[in-house]
C-alpha atoms as one frame of an Amber mdcrd trajectory, in Angstrom:
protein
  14.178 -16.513  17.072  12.845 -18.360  20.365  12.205 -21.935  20.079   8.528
 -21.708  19.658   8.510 -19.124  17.464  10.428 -21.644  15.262   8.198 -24.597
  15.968   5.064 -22.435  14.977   7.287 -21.251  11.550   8.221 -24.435  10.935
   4.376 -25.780  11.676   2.939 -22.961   9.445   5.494 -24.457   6.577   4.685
 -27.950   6.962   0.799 -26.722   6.259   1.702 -24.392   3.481   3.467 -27.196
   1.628   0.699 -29.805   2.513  -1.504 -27.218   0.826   0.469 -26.543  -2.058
   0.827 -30.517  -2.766  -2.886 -30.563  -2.407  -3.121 -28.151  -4.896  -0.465
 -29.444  -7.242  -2.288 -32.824  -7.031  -6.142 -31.591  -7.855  -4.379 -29.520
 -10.141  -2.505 -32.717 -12.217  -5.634 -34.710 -11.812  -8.145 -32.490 -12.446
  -9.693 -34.914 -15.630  -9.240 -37.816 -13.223 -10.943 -36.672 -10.444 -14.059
 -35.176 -12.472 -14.180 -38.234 -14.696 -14.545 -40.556 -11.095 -17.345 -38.210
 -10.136 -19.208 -37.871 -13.405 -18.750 -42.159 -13.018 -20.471 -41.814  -9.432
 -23.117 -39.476 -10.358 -23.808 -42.100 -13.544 -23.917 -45.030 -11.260 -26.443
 -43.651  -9.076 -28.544 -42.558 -11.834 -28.516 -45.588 -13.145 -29.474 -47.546
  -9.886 -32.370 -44.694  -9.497 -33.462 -45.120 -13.061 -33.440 -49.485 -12.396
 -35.766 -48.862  -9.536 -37.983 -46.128 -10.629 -38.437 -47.221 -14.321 -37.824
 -51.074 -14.465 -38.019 -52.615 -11.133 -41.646 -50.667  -9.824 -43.832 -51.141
 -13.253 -42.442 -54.574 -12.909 -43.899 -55.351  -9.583 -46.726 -53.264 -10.470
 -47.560 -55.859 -13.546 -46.297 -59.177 -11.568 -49.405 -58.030  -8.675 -51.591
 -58.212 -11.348 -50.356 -61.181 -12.797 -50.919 -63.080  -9.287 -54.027 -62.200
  -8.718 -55.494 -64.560 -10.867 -53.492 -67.130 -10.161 -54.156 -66.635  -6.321
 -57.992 -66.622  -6.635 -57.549 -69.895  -8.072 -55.342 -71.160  -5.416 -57.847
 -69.908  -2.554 -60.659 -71.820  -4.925 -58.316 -74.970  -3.998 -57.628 -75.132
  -8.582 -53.818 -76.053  -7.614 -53.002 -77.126 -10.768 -54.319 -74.583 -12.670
 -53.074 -71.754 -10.146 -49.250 -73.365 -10.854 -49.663 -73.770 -14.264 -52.068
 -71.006 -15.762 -54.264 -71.047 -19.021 -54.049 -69.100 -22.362 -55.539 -66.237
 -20.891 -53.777 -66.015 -17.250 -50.498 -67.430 -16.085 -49.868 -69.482 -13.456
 -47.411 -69.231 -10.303 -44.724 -71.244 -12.693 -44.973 -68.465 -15.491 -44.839
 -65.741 -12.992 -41.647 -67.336 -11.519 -39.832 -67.326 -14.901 -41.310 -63.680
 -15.743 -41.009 -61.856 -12.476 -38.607 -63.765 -10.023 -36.818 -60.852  -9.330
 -39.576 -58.755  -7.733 -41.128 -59.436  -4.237 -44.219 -60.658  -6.120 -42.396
 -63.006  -8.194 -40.578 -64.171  -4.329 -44.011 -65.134  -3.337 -45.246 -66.992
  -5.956 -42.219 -69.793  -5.159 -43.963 -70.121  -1.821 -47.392 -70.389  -3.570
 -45.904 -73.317  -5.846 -44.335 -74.993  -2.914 -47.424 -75.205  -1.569 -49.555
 -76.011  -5.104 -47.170 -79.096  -5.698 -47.603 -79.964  -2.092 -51.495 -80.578
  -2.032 -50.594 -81.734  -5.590 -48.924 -84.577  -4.104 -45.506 -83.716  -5.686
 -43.396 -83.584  -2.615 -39.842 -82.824  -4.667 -41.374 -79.897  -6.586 -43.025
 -78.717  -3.401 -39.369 -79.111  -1.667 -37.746 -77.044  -4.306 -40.195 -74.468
  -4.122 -40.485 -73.728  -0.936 -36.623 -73.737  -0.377 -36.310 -71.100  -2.983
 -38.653 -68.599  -1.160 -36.708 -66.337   0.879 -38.411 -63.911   3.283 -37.390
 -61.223   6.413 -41.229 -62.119   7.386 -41.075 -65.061  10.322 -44.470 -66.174
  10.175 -43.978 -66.640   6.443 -40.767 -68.272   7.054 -42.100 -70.471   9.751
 -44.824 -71.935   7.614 -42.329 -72.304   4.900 -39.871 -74.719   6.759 -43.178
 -76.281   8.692 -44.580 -77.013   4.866 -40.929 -78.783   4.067 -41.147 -80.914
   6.964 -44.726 -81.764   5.607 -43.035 -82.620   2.121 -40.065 -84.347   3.574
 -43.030 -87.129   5.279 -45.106 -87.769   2.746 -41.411 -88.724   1.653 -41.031
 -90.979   4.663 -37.459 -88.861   5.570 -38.796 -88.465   8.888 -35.433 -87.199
  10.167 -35.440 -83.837   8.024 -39.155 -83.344   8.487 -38.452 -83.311  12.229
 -35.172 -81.258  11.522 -37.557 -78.490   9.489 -40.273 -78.472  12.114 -38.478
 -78.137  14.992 -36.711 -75.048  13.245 -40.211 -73.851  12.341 -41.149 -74.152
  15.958 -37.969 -71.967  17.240 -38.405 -69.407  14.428 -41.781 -67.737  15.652
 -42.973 -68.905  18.817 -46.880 -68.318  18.926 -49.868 -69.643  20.166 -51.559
 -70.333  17.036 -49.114 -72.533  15.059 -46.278 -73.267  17.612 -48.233 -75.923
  19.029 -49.008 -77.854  16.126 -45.691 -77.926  14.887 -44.380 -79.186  18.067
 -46.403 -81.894  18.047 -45.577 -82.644  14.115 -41.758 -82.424  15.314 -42.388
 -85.011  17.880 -44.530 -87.455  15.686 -41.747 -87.158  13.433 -39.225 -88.062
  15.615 -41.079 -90.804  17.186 -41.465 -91.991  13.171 -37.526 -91.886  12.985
 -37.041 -93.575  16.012 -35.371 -90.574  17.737 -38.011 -90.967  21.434 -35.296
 -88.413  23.073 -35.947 -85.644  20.935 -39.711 -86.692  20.326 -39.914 -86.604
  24.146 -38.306 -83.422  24.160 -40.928 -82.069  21.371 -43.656 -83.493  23.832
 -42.253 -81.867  26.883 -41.617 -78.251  25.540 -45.567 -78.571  24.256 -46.959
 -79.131  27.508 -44.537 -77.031  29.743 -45.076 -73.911  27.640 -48.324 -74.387
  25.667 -50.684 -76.090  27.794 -53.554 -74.220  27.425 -53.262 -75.776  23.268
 -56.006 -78.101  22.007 -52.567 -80.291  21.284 -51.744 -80.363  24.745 -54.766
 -81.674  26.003 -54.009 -85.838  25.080 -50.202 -85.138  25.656 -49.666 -87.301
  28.087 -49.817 -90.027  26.333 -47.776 -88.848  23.751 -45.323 -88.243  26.455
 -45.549 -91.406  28.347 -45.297 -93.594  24.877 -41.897 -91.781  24.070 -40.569
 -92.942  27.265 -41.396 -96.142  27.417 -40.293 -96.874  23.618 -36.825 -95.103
  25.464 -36.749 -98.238  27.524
């Protein structure tokens, strides 16, 4: 036999016995191997079943929980939009029933912002830090309501830290101006005239079209002489 007649017999071996241990294996775990599927198919049953016959009548029932409770925030009724009645709950009691679900998500940012105009910067804090969203205009008004939280506080130093992370989030012409110039009053509050100059600076350079960038100068030119 020529020497690549043998390789080839030798090759066609090597895959015979691979096959045959194949075999021999499915064979000797046969229960195994049906068991581990029978487990997968369960599993993603199970995770189709959560979604389809827990998780969507439960958002379904927390959107028409916060409706209520959101007419009554747009009627400016804070407290009772956090807190509810006997015959409608408030953000708090949708929280605790439906936190979980996205409506549940967005009631945190409604409390944030009940406690806020409620004067209760701490709860407001809290609130607000729990929200969690993919959406960056939602998540830039988020951080720039913190910032408003942590000065009422007089922490001047986080509420500039929290704007100025609002203002790089979502860059727009709408609220990006405003929250620079927050930012820099904050600074200027903590004493910090390089980065309130900075805050200052950016506004004009790339937002001066703004009504805040109208009187900025002066802004501006008190930030650098306080740097003296």
């Amino acid at each position: 036999m020529s020497k690549n007649n043998q390789k080839r017999a030798d090759g066609f071996e090597q895959i015979e016995e691979a096959t045959i241990s194949t075999e021999q294996f499915i064979e000797r775990n046969s229960k195994l191997l049906v068991r581990g599927l029978l487990v997968v198919i369960i599993v993603i049953a199970a995770i189709f079943g959560y979604h389809k016959f827990y998780k969507e009548p439960l958002e379904k029932e927390a959107l028409q929980q916060m409706f209520v409770a959101e007419t009554l925030f747009e009627k400016d009724s804070f407290n009772l939009a956090l807190n509810g009645n006997i015959n409608n709950p408030g953000f708090l009691q949708i929280i605790e029933d439906y936190g979980s679900t996205p409506s549940g998500n967005l009631a945190k940012y409604y409390a944030g912002l009940c406690y806020l105009y409620l004067g209760d910067n701490q709860n407001a804090i809290k609130y607000l830090e729990k929200f969690s969203t993919d959406d960056m205009i939602f998540s830039t008004l988020a951080k720039a309501n913190i910032g408003d939280a942590y000065m009422q506080l007089g922490e001047y130093k986080k509420a500039a830290g929290y704007y100025q992370k609002a203002s790089s989030d979502n860059t727009n012409l709408l609220t990006t101006p405003s929250i620079l110039m927050k930012a820099g009053l904050a600074y200027e509050k903590a004493k910090d005239y390089k980065n309130a100059l900075a805050m200052y600076e950016k506004l004009e350079k790339e937002y001066p079209a703004s009504m805040e960038a109208r009187e900025i100068e002066k802004y501006i030119t008190r930030a650098q002489l306080n740097m003296k």
